[in-house]
C-alpha beads as a LAMMPS data file, in Angstrom:
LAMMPS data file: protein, C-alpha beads

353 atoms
352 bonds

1 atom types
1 bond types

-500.0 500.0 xlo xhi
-500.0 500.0 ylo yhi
-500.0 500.0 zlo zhi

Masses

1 110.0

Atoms # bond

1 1 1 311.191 -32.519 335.696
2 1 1 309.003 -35.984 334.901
3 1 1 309.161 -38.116 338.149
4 1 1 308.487 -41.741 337.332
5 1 1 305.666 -43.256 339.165
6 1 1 306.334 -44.834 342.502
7 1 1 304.636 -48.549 341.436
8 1 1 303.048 -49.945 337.905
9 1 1 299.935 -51.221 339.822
10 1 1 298.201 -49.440 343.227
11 1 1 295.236 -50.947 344.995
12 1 1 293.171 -47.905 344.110
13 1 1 293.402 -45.225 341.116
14 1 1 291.727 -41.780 342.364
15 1 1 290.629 -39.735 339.253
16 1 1 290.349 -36.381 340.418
17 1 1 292.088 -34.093 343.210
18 1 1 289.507 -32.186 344.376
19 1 1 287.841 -32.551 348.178
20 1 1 286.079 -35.491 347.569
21 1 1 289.478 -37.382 345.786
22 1 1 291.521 -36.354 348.138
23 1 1 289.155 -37.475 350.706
24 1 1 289.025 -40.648 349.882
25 1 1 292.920 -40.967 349.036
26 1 1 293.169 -39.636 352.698
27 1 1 290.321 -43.154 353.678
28 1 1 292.632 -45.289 351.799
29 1 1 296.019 -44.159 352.868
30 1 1 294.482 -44.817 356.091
31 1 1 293.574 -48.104 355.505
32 1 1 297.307 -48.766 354.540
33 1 1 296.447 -48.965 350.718
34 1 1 298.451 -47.951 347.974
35 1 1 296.751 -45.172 345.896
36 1 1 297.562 -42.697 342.906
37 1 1 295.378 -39.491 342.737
38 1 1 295.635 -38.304 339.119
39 1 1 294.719 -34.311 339.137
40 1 1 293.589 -32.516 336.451
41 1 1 294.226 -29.263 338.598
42 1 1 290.699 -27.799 337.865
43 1 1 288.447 -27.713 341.144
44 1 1 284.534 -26.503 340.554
45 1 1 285.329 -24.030 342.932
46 1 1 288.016 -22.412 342.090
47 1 1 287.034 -18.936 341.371
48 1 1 285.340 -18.652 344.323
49 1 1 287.023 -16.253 347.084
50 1 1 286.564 -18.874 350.361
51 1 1 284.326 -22.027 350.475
52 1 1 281.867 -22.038 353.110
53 1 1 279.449 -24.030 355.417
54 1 1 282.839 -26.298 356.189
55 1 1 283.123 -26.859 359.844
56 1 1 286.288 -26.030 360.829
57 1 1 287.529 -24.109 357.596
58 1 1 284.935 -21.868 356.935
59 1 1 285.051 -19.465 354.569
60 1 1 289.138 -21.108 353.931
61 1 1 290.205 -20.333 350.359
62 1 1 289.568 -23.493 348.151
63 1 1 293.075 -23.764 346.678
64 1 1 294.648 -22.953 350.260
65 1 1 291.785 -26.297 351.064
66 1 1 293.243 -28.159 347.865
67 1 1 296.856 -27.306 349.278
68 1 1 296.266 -28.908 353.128
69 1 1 294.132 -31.744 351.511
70 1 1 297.472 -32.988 349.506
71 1 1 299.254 -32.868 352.125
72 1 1 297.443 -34.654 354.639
73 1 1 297.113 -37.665 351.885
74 1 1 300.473 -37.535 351.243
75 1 1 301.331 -37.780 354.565
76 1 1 299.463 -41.492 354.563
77 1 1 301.656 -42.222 351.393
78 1 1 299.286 -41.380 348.587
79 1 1 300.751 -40.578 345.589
80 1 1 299.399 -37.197 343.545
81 1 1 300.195 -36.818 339.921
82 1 1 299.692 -34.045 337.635
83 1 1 297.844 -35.281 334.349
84 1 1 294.518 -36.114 332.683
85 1 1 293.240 -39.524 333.091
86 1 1 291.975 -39.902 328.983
87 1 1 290.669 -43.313 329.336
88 1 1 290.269 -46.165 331.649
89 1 1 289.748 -49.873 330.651
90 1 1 288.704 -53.269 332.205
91 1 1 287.301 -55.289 335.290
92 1 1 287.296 -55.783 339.140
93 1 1 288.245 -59.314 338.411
94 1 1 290.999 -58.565 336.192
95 1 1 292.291 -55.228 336.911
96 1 1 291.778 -51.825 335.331
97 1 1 294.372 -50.256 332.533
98 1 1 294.335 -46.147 333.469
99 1 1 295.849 -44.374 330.800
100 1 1 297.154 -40.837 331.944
101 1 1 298.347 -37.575 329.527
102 1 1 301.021 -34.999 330.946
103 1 1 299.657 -31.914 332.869
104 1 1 300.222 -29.021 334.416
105 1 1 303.088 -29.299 337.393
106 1 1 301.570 -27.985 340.565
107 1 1 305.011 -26.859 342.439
108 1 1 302.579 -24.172 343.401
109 1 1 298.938 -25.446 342.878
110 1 1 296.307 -24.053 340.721
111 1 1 298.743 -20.732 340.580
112 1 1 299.128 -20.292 343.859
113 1 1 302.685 -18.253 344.886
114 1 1 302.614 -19.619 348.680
115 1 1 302.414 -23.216 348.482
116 1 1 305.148 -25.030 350.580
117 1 1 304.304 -28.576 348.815
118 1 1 306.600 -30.285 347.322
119 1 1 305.282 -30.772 343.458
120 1 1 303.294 -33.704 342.323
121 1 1 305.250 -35.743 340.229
122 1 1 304.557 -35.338 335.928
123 1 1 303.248 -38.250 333.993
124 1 1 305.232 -38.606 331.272
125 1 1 303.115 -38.560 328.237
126 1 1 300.443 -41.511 327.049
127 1 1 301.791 -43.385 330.841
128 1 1 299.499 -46.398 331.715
129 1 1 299.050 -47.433 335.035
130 1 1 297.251 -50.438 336.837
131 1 1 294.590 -50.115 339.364
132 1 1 292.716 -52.811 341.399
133 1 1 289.914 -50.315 342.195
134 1 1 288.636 -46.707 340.826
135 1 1 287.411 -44.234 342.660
136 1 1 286.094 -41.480 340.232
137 1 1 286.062 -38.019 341.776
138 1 1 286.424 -35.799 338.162
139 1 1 283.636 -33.876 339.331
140 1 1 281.673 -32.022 336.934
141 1 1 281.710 -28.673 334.492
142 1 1 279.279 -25.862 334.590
143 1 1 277.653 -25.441 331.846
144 1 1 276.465 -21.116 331.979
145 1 1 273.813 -19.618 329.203
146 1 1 276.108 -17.661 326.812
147 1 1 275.479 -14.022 328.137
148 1 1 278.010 -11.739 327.463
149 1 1 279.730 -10.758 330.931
150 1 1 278.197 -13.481 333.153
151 1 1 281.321 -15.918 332.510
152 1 1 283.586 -13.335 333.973
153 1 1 281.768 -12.654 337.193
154 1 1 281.585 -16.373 337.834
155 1 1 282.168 -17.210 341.246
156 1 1 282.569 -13.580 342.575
157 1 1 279.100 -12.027 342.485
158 1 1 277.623 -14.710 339.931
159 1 1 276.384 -17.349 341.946
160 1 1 275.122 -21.031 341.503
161 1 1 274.381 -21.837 345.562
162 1 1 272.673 -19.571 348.016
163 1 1 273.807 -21.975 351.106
164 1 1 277.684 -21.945 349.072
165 1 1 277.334 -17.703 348.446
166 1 1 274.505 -16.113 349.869
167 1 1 275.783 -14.818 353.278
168 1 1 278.067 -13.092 350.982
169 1 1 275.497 -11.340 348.815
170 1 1 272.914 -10.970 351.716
171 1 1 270.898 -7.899 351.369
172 1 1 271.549 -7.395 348.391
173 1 1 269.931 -6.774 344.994
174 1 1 269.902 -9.815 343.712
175 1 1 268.723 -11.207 340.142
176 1 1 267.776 -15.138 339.378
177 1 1 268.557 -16.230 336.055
178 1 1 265.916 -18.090 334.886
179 1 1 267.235 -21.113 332.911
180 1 1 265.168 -24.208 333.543
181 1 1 262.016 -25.177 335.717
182 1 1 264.106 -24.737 338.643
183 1 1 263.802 -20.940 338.229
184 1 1 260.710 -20.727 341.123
185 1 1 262.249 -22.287 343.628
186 1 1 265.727 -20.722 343.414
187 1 1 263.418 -17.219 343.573
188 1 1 261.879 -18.402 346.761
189 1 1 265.285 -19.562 348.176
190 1 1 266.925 -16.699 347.462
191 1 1 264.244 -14.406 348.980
192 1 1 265.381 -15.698 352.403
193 1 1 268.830 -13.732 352.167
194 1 1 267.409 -10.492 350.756
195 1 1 264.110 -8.651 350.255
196 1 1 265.209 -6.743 346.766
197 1 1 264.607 -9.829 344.200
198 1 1 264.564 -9.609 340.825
199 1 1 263.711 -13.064 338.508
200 1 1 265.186 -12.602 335.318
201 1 1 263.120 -14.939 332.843
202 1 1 265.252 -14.647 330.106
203 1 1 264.318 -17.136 327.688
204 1 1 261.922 -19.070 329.858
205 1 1 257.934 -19.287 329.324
206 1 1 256.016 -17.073 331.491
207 1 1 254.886 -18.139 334.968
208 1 1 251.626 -18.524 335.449
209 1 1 249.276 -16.379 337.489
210 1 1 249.623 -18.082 340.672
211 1 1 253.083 -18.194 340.616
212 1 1 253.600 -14.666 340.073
213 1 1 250.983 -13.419 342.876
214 1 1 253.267 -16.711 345.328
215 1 1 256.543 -14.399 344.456
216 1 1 254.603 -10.777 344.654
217 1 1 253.445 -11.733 348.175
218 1 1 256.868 -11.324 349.291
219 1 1 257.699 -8.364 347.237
220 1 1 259.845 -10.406 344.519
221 1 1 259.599 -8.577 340.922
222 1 1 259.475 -10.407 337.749
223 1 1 261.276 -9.057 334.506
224 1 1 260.200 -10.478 331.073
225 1 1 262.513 -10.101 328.095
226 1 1 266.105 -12.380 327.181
227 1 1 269.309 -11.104 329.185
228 1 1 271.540 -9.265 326.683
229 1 1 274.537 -8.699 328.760
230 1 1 275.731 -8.766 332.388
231 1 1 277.246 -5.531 333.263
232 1 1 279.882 -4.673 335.857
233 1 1 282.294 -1.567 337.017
234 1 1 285.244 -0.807 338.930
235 1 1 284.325 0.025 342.697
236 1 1 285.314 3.358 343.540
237 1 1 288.449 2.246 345.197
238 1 1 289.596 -0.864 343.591
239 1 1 290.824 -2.102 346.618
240 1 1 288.167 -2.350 348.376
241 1 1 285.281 -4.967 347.087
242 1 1 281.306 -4.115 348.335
243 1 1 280.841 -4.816 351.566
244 1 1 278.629 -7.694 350.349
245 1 1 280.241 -9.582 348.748
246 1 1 283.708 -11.752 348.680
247 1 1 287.008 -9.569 346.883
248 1 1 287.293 -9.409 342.962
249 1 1 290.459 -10.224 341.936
250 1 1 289.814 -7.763 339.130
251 1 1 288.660 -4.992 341.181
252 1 1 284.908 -4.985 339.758
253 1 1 281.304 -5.584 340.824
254 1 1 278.588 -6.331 339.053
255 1 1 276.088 -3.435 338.409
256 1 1 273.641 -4.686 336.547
257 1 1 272.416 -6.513 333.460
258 1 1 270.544 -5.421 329.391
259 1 1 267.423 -7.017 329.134
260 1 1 265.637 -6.759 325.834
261 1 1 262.879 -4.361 325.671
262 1 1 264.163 -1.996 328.376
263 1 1 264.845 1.146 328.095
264 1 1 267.444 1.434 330.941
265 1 1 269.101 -1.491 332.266
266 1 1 268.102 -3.289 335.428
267 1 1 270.380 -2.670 338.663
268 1 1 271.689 -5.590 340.510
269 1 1 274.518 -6.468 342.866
270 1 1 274.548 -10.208 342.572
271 1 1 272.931 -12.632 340.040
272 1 1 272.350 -16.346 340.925
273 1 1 272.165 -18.503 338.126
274 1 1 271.094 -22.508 338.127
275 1 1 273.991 -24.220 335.883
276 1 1 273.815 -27.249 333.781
277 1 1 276.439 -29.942 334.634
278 1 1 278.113 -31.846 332.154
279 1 1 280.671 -35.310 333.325
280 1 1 283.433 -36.256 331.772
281 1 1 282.093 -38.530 328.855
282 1 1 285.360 -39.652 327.789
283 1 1 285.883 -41.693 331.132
284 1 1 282.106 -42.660 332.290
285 1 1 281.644 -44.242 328.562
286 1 1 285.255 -46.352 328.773
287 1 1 284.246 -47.678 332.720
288 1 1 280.846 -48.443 330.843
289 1 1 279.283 -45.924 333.876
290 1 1 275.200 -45.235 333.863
291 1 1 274.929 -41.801 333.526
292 1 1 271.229 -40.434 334.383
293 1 1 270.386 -36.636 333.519
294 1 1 267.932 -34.481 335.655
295 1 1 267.179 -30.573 336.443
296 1 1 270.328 -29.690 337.119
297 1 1 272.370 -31.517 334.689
298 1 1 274.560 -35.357 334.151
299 1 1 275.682 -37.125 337.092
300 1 1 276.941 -41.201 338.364
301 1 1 273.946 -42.393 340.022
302 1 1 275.850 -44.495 342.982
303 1 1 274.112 -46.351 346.100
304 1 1 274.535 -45.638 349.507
305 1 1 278.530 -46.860 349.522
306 1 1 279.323 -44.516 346.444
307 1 1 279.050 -48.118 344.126
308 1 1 278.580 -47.515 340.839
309 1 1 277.115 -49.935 338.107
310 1 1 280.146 -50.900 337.506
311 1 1 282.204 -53.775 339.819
312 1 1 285.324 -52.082 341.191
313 1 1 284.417 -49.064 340.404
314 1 1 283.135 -46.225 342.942
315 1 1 282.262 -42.239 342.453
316 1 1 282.049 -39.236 344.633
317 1 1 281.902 -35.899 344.656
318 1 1 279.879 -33.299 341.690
319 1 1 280.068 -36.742 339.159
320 1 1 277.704 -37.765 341.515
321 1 1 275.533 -35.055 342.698
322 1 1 275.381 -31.602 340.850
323 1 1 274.179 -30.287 344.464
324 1 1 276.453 -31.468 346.794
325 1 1 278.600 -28.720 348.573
326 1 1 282.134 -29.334 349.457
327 1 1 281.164 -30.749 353.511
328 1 1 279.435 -33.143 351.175
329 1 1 281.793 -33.737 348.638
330 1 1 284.380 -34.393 351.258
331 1 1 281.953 -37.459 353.306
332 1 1 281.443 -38.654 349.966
333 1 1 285.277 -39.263 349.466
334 1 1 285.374 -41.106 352.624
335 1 1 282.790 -43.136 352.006
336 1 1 284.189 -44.096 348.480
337 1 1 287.349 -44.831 349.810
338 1 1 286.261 -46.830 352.684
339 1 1 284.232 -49.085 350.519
340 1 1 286.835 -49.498 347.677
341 1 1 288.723 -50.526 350.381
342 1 1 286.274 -52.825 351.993
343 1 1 285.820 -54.399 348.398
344 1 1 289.824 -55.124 348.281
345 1 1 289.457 -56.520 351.846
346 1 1 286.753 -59.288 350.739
347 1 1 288.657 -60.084 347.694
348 1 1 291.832 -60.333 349.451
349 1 1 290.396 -62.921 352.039
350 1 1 288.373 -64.546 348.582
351 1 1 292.027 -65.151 347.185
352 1 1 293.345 -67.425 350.240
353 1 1 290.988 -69.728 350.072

Bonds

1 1 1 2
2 1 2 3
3 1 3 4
4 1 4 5
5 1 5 6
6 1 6 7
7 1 7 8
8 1 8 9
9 1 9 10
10 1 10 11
11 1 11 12
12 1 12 13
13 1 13 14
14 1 14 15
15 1 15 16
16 1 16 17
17 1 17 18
18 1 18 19
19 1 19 20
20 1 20 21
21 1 21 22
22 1 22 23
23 1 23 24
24 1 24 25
25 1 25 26
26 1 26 27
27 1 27 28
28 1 28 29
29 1 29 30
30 1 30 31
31 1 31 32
32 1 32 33
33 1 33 34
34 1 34 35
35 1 35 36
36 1 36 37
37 1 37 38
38 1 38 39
39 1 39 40
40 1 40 41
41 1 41 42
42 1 42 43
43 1 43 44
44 1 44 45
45 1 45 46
46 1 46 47
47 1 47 48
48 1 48 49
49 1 49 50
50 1 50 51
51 1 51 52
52 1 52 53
53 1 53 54
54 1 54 55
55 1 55 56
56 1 56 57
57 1 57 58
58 1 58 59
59 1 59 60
60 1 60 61
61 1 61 62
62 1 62 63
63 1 63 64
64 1 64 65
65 1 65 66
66 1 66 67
67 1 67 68
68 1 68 69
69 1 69 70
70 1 70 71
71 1 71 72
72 1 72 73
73 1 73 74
74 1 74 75
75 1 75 76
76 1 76 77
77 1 77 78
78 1 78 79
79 1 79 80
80 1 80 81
81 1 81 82
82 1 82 83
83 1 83 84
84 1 84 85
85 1 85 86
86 1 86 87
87 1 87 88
88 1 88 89
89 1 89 90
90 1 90 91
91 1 91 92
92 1 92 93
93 1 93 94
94 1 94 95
95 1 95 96
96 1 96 97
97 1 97 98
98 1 98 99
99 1 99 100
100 1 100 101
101 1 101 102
102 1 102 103
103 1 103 104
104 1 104 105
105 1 105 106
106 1 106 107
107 1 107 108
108 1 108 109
109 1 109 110
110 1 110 111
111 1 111 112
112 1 112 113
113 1 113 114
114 1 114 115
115 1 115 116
116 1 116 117
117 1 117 118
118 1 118 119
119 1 119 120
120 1 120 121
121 1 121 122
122 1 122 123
123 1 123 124
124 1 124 125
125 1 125 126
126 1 126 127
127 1 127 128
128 1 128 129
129 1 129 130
130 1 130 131
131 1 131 132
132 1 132 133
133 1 133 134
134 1 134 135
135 1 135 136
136 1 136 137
137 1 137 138
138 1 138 139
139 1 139 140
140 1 140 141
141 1 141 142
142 1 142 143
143 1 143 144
144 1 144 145
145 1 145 146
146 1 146 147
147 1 147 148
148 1 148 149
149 1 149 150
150 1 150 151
151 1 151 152
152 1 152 153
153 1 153 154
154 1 154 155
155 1 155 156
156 1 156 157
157 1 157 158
158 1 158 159
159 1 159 160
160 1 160 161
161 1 161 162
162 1 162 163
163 1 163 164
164 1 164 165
165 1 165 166
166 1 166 167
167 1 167 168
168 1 168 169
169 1 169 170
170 1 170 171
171 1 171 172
172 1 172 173
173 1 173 174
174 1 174 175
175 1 175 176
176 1 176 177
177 1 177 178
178 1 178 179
179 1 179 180
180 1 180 181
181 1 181 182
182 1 182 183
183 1 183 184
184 1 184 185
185 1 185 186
186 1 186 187
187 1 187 188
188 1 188 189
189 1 189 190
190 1 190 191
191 1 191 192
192 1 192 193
193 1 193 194
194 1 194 195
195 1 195 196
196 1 196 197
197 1 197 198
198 1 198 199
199 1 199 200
200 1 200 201
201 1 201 202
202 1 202 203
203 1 203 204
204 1 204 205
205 1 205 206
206 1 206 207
207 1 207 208
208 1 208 209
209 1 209 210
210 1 210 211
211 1 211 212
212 1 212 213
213 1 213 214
214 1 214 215
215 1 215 216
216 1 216 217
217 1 217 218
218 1 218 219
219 1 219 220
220 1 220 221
221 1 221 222
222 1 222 223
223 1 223 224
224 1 224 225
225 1 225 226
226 1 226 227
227 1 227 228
228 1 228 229
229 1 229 230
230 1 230 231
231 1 231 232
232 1 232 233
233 1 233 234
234 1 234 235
235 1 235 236
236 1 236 237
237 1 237 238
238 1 238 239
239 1 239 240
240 1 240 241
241 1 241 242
242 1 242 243
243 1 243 244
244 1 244 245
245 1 245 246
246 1 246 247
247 1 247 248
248 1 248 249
249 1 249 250
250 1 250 251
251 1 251 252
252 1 252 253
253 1 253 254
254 1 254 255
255 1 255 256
256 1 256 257
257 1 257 258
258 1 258 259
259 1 259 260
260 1 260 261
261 1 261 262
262 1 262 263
263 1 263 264
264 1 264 265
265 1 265 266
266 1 266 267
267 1 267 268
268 1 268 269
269 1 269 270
270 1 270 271
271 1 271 272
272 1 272 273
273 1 273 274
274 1 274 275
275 1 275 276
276 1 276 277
277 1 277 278
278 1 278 279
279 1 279 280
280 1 280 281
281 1 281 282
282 1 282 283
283 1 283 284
284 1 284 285
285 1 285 286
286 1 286 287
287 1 287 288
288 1 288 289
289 1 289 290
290 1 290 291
291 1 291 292
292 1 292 293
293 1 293 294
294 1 294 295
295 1 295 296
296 1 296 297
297 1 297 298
298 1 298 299
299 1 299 300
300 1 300 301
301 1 301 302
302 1 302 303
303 1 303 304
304 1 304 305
305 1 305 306
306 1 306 307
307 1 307 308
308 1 308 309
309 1 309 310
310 1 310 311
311 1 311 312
312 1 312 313
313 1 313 314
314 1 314 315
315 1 315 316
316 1 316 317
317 1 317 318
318 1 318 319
319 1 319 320
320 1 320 321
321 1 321 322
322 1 322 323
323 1 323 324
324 1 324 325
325 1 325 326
326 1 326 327
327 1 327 328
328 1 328 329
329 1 329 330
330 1 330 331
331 1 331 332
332 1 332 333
333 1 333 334
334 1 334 335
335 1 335 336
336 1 336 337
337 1 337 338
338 1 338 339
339 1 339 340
340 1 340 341
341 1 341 342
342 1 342 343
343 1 343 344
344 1 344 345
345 1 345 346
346 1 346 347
347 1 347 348
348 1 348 349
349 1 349 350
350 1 350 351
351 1 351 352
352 1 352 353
């Protein structure tokens, strides 16, 4: 049922309820501010069977980290909404217009069947809403190479982050999708967690001689020829994932991928692939946001306090930083939400004089 929102105007509009909007939601509730977290209920991580190098809640499911993040902002009187933020208008001196579309209800979030929160309230639809301050925490979309199969393992043995995934595939054979310049180091990286390496070049030019005798030193192979398809199997007992790697929900592992030219196809338990981000352009072109590009795809450059270009307007998270892992997502929340508040603080005193 379509809960009306609590107030017309808050002190600070989160776009985004992943770590790093909840984060700072969880700052600002803190700081006794009045903030709406608008969540489009699609986390970067969610396919991924436990997030890791998170003091404290390693290896936790993400949505069950999703779930206890809600709640803890809640419980400093943040407000979390279901819906799409499609557009967002105006200034730090004169307020910004947020104009939110209807979404999914998350009585149990992101399909989960044993959540105990009580549901975010539903924007009814086209709702407009007031905001002092924005934090934007939309994070950003993975853009894969269009390889028939590697979509579906996404997140389960199709990896974007050794630190994020490689415990899990350690030992492994392990392929590295070559799909930009990065390719070399990501086959260096990788090498750390297993000594059966396989670059896949795919559609990249060939290395030169240097670089191939750097990788050969420590026994990592090089296959020419584009990827055709990744392939995977049922385990023998669908219950029971390789010992490797985190459980498929759908009972299958990756076995291997086609690679033009080959006669047979090449065996692998794990492929790490370097994705291209993409932000939300919809929102970064209404704010009026900079938006740089680099190796690894769009992003918000932001200074040290998450400030963007724009006055009253802050960013953490993936729309900032295609690299940074959910520990890091989650500081940068705080640190957006302590300076949007900061910013309301100076303006406040400004007013009474």
């Amino acid at each position: 049922m379509t809960q009306p929102l609590h107030t017309p105007t808050y002190d600070v509009v989160v776009i985004g309820g992943g770590v790093a909007g909840l984060s700072a939601a969880l700052t600002l509730g803190r700081a006794l501010r009045s903030v709406l977290v608008v969540d489009a209920g699609s986390p970067r991580n969610a396919p991924a069977a436990g997030a890791h190098n998170l003091l404290g809640n390693e290896g936790i499911d993400p949505l069950e980290l999703i779930e206890k993040g809600r709640a803890e902002a809640r419980s400093y009187g943040a407000q979390i909404v279901a819906g799409t933020v499609t557009d967002v208008r105006g200034t730090a001196a004169d307020g910004f217009t947020v104009t939110l579309t209807a979404g999914r209800t998350d009585a149990e979030p992101f399909g989960s069947t044993s959540s105990t929160e009580a549901p975010a309230a539903e924007v009814p639809d086209a709702s407009t809403v007031h905001a002092r301050r924005i934090v934007l925490a939309s994070g950003a979309v993975d853009t894969l190479p269009d390889i028939p199969g590697l979509a579906e393992r996404w997140g389960h043995d199709v990896i974007h982050c050794p630190y994020c995934h490689g415990h899990e595939v350690r030992g492994g054979r392990i392929g590295v999708l070559a799909t930009g310049p990065m390719w070399l180091h990501q086959a260096k990286l990788v090498r750390q967690w297993s000594h059966d390496v396989t670059v896949l070049l795919h559609e990249q030019p060939a290395p030169s001689a240097d670089d191939r005798a750097v990788l050969a030193s420590r026994g990592v192979r090089i296959v020419d020829g584009a990827v055709q398809e990744v392939l995977s199997d049922r385990t023998a007992d669908a219950g029971e994932a390789d010992s490797r790697t985190e459980a498929s929900p759908d009972g299958r592992n990756l076995t291997g991928v086609v690679v033009a030219g080959l006669d047979a196809p090449v065996p692998l338990d794990a492929i790490l692939v370097g994705t291209h981000m993409r932000v939300d352009s919809a929102l970064v072109d209404g704010l009026g946001l900079v938006v740089e590009e680099n190796v690894m795809g769009q992003f918000v450059p932001v200074d040290m306090g998450r400030a963007t270009n724009v006055p009253g307007v802050f960013a953490a998270g993936n729309v900032t930083s295609a690299g940074a892992m959910v520990a890091a997502s989650m500081g940068d929340g705080v640190l957006a939400g302590g300076r949007a508040n900061m910013d309301l603080v100076e303006e406040d005193f400004a007013r009474e004089r």
